[in-house]
DOVEXLUM-456452 format. One line per field, with one value per residue (C-alpha): residue in three letters; x, y, z; residue number from 1. Coordinates in pm, whole numbers, plus 50000, padded with zeros to 5 digits. Example, Ala and Ser with C-alpha at 12.3 -4.5 7.8 and 13.67 -1.06 7.14 Angstrom:
<pts>
residu = ala  ser;
east = 51230  51367;
north = 49550  49894;
up = 50780  50714;
num = 1  2;
</pts>
This chain:
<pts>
residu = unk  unk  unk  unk  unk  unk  unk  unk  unk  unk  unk  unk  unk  unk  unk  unk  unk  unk  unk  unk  unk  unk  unk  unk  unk  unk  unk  unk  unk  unk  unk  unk  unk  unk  unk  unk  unk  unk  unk  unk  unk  unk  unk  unk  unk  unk  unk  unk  unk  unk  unk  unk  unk  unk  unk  unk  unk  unk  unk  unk  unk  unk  unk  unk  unk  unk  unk  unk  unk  unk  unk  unk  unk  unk  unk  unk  unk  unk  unk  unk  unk  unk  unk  unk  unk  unk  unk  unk  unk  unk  unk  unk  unk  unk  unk  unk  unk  unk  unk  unk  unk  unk  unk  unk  unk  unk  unk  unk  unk  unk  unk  unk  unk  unk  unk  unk  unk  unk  unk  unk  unk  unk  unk  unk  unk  unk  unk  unk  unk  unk  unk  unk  unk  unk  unk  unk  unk  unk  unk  unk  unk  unk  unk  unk  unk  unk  unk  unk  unk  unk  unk  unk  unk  unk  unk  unk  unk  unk  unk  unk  unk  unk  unk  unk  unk  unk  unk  unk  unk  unk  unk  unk  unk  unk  unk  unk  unk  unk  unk  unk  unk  unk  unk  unk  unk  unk  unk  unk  unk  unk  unk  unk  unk  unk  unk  unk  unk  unk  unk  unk  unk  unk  unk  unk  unk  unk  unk  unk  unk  unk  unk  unk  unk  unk  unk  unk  unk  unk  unk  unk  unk  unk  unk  unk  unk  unk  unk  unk  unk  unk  unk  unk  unk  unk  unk  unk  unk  unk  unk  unk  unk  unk  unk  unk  unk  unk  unk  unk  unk  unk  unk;
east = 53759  53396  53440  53811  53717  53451  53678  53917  53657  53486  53835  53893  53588  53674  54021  53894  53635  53890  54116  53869  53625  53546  53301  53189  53022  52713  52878  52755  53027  53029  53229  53243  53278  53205  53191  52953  53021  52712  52590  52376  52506  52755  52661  52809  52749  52855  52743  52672  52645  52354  52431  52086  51896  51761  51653  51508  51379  51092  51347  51678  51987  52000  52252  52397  52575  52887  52990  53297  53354  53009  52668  52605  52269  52011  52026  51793  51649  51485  51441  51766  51881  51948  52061  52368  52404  52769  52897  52648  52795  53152  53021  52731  52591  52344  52430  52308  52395  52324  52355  52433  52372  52476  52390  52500  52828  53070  53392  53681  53773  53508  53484  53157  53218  52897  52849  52545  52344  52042  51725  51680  51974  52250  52521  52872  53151  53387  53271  53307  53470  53501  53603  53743  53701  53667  53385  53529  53275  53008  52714  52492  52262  52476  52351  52483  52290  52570  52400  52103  52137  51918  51986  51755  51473  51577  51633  51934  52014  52232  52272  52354  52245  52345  52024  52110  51761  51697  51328  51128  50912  51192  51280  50958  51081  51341  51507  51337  51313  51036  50998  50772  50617  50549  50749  50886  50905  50962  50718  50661  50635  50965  51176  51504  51596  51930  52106  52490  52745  52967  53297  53386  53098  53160  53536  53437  53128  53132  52834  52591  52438  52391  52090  52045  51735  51682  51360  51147  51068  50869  51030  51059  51165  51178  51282  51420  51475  51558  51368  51296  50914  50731  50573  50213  50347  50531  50855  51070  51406  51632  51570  51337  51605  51717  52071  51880  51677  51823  51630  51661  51589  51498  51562;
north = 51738  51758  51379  51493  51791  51585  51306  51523  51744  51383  51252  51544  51535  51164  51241  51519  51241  50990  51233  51436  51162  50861  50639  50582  50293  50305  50291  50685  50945  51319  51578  51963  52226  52574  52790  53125  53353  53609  53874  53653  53301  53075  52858  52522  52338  51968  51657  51314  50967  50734  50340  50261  50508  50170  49960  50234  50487  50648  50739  50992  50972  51218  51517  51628  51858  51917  52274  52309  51957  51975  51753  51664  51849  51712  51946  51759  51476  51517  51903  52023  51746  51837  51523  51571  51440  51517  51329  51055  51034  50941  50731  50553  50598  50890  51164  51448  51799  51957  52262  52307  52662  52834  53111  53398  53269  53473  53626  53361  53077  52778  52450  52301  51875  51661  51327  51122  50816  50622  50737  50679  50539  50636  50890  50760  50941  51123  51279  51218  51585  51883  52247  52523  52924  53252  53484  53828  54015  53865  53763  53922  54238  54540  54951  55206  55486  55808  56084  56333  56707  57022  57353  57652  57420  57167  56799  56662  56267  56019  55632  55345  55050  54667  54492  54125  53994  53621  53606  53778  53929  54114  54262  54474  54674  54939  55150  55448  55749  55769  56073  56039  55751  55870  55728  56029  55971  56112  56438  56523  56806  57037  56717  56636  56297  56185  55903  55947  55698  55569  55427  55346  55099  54956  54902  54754  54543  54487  54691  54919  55272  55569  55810  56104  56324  56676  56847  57102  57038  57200  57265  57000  56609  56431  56104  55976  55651  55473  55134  54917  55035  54819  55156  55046  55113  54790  54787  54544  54403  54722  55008  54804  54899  55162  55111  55249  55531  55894  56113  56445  56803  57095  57431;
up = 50476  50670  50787  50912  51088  51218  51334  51494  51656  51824  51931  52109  52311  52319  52487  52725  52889  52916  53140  53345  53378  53622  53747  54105  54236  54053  53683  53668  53524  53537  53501  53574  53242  53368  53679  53669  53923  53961  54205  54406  54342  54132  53866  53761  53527  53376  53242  53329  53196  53256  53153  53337  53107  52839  53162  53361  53122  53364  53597  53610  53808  54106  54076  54456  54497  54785  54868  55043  55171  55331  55321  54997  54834  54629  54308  54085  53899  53561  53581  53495  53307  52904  52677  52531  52178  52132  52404  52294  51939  52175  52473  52237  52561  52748  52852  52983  53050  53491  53667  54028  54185  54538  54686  54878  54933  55121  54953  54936  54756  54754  54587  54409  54370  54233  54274  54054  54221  54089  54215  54582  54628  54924  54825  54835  54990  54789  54471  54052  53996  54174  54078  54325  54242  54390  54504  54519  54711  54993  54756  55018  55023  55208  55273  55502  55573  55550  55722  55762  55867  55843  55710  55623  55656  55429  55537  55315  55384  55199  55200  54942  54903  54751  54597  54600  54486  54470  54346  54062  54365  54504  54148  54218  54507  54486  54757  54821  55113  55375  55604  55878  55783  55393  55058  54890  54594  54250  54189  54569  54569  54692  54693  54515  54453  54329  54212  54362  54195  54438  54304  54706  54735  54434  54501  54856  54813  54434  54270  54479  54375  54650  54756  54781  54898  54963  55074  55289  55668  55939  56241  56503  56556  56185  56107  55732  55627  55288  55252  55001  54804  54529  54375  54614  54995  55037  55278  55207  55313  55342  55577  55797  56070  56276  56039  55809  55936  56119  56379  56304  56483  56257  56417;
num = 1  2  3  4  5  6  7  8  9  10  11  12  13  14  15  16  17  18  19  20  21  22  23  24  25  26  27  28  29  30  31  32  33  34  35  36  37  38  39  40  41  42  43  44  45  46  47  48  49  50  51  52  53  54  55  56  57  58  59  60  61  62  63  64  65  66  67  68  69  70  71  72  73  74  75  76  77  78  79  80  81  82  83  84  85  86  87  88  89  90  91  92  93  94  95  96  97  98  99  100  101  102  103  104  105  106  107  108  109  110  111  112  113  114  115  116  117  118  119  120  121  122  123  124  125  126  127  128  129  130  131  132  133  134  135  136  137  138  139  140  141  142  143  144  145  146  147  148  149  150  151  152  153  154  155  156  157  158  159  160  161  162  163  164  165  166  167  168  169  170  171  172  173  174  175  176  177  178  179  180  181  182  183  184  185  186  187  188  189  190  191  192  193  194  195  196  197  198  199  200  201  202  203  204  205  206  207  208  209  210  211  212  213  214  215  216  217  218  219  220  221  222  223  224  225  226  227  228  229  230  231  232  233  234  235  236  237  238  239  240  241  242  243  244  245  246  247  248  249  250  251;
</pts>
């Protein structure tokens, strides 16, 4: 029954290649299996098969990638490049397993092709697979900054924002208020900072979280801002404009 199942489960795979499968001019093969649509970028992933791997074992075919009928994009060589025993067991050939990755692609429907070619070697036209899906929202960072008043001597503002952060670096900074120059933020003293869920952001611009901040001011010209703090006095991307920032007169 194992050596059935096992049978079955290899002509399958077997099948599938034969179908979605082809070569180009270099003998190479590849195809497309999944599409990962994220915050900041879309994954895709596939595999590819190398008849050159015996004769040139030091090297590894180059993956490019072709976004939307554009140039085509070295993705990688060896780095990404996973061996794929179960589609070895069909081919009796290598293959190997590659992810292709864009980013911050604007909302719409877009199409991710790949196209495999020894190392060095020109890129033909045309591509060995291709696979078209949809990005919902812009994959981009987004805030609006709501509005600041005064009353009885307290400053009230509110603004949300839409992280989109592509590095580990930028997971250290978070959005947070500056008056006059100084963070505010949690345990100054006479402030109240809130977290405001905003169901209208999320429905327009596909996640985002709002701000709120409430606090004591002298009388006089005051201006509030929400940037983007990593806990030590960094600013970073967001509220580095006047978008960002209000003027304000308390009475």
């Amino acid at each position: 029954m194992q050596r059935r199942t096992r049978f079955a489960a290899l002509l399958l795979v077997g099948t599938l290649l034969l179908v979605t499968s082809a070569c180009n001019k270099y003998g190479y093969e590849a195809h497309i299996d999944d599409v990962q649509i994220l915050d900041s970028h879309v994954t895709v992933t596939g595999w590819l098969r190398d008849p050159f791997v015996a004769k040139r074992p030091m090297e590894c075919a180059e993956v490019w990638q072709i976004l939307d009928g554009g140039s085509p994009t070295k993705s990688s060589d060896c780095v990404n490049q996973q061996r794929r025993p179960d589609l070895d067991a069909v081919r009796g050939e290598a293959s190997f397993g590659f992810s292709l990755t864009a980013w911050r692609l604007k909302k719409g429907r877009h199409e991710m092709c790949v196209q495999i070619v020894p190392a060095n070697a020109a890129v033909p036209s045309g591509s060995l697979d291709c696979r078209t899906f949809d990005v919902k929202f812009d994959q981009e960072p987004a805030s609006n900054f709501d509005g600041a008043s005064v009353n009885n001597g307290v400053l009230t503002a509110e603004a949300w924002v839409k992280e989109v952060k592509l590095t580990s670096s930028q997971g250290l900074y978070h959005p947070t208020w500056k008056l006059d120059g100084q963070w505010i933020r949690a345990g100054h003293t006479g402030a109240v900072l809130t977290l405001v869920d905003r169901p209208d952001v999320v429905a327009a611009v596909g996640f985002g979280q709002g701000y709120r901040i409430s606090i004591p001011v002298d009388p006089g010209t005051h201006r509030i801002c929400l940037g983007s703090d990593d806990g030590f006095g960094g600013f970073g991307d967001a509220g580095t404009t006047d978008a960002m920032c209000r003027t304000v007169v308390a009475p």
